[in-house]
N, C-alpha and C positions, 0 to 999 in steps of 0.2 A: 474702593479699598477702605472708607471712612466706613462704610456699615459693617467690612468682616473685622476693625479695630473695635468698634464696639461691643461685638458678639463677641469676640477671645477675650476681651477684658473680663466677659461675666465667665466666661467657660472655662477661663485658667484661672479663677478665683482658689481652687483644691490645688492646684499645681506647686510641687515647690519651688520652680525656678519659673514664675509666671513672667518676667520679663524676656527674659534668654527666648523662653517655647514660641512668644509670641513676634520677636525679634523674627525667630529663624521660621515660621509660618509664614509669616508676611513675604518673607524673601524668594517662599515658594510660589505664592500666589502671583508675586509678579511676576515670575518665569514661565509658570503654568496657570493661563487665565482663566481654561477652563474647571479650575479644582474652587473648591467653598468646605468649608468649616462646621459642622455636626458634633453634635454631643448624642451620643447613644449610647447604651447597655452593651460591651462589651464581656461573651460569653470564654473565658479560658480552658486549658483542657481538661480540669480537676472539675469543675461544673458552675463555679462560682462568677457571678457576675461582678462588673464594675461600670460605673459611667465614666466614658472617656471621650477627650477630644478624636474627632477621626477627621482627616482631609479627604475627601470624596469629588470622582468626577472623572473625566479622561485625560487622558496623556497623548500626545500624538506621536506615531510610531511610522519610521519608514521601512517600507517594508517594499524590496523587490521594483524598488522607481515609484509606490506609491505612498502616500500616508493615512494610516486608518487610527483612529481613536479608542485606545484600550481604557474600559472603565477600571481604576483601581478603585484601592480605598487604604489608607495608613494612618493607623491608629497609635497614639501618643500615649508611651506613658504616663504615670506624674511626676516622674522625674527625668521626664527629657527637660535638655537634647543629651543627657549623661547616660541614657540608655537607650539604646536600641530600639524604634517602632518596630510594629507587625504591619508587614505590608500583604498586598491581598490582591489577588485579580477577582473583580466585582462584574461575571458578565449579566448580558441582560434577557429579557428573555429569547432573545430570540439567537441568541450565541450560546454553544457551549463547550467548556473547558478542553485543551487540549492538555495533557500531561506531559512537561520537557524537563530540560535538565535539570529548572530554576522556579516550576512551579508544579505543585503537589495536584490532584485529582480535586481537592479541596479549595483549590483556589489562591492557596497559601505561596509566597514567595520564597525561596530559601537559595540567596548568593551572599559570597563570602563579604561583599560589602556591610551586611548585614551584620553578621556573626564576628567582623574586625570595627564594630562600630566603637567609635571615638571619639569624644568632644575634646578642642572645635574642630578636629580634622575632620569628624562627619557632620554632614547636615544633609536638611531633608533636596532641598535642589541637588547636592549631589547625587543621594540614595537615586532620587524619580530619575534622573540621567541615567545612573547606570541600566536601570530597569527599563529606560525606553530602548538602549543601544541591545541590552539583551531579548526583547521582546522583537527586535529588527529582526535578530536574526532567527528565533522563532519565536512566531508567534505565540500569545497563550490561549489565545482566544481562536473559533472558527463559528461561521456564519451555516446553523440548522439549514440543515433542506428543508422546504415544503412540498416540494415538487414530487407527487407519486412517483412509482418506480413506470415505465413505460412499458403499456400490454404488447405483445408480442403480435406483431402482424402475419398474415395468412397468406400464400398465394394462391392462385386460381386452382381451385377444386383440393387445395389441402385444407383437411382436418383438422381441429384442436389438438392438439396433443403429439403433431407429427412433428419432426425438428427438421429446421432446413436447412438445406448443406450451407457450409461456407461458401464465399465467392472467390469463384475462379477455382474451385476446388478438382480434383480430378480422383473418380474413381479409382479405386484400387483394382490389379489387373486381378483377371480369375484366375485364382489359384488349382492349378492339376493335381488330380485325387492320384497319381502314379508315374512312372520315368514311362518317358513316351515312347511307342512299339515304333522300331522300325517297320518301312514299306512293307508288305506280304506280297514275297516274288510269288509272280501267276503262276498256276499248275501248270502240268506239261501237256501240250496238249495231245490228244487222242489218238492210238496209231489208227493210221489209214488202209484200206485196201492194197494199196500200191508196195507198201510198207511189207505186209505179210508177203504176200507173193515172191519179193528180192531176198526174203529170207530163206525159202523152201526152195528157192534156184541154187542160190550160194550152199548150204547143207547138202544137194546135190550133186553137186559138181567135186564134194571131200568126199563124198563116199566112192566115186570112181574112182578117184583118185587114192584113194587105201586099197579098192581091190585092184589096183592096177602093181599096184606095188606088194602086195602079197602073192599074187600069179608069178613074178618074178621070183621071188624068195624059194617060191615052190618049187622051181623047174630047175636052183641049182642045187637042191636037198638031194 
């Protein structure tokens, strides 16, 4: 803690309120031991640069029963703690940004803590708090795949290019080109000898029987 008192000492020399800033940094750094203290070139959104104190480093975030380490970074005005830092998700390379309620494509933080900042009601241990509790519940950060996409396997005697069913899949049933014909009653079958002959006995036996009855009609004329 004796070497980041001597680096703020030189770093908040431009600062207007260089006690107060370094008062409430300090108080940060004992909270969060993983954060240290940078002066860098600060680019804003009109183009124009400035050197500013920035607190850089991770935060540790629970997340889902575990804890992962979000890199931020918040940058000091020169007139903190009476205005507002920029706070920032700083990932690394091998994470990259996720875009949620509370943080831009950019990296950029924007919750109302922020935007209702207040001195002394705000300071920087509160701001990193609330940003850990909203980073819990999403994340800003996600961890890049490396891992190829995985090639598609073959089975026996299939071709590239052919797709293989799902499992446990079931064909679809075949579909009928028409409404299905009922049975085709069998023809009748063939008359027979026996057939014809009962026919020419029966036709027989009415011809006698009309002239038998006409011979009668005759004989009482």
């Amino acid at each position: 803690m004796a070497h980041h008192e001597t680096y703020l000492r030189n770093s908040l020399s431009k600062y207007k309120y260089p006690d107060m800033a370094k008062r409430d940094i300090l108080g940060a750094f004992q909270r969060f031991k993983d954060l240290r203290p940078n002066v860098d070139k600060f680019t804003f959104n009109d183009g124009s640069q400035k050197e500013l104190l920035c607190l850089e480093g991770t935060i540790p975030v629970s997340y889902k029963g575990s804890t992962y380490n979000i890199p931020v970074s918040v940058w000091l005005l020169e007139t903190h703690p009476y205005n507002a830092p920029m706070a920032f998700v700083k990932p690394t390379s091998n994470m990259q940004i996720r875009e949620c309620r509370h943080v831009s494509l950019t990296g950029k933080v924007h919750m109302p803590y922020l935007q209702e900042w207040r001195h002394p009601q705000s300071d920087l241990i509160g701001l990193i708090e609330v940003m850990a509790i909203e980073f819990g519940e999403m994340p800003p950060v996600f961890a890049k795949s490396n891992n190829p996409p995985p090639r598609p396997t073959y089975g026996p005697g299939q071709a590239p290019g052919t797709q293989m069913p799902y499992p446990g899949a079931q064909p679809y049933p075949q579909q009928s080109m028409g409404p299905t014909q009922p049975p085709t009653r069998p023809p009748f079958p063939p008359s027979s000898t026996g057939n014809v002959e009962l026919s020419t006995i029966q036709c027989f036996r009415w011809t006698v029987v009309w002239n038998f009855i006409l011979c009668l009609i005759c004989s009482y004329m």
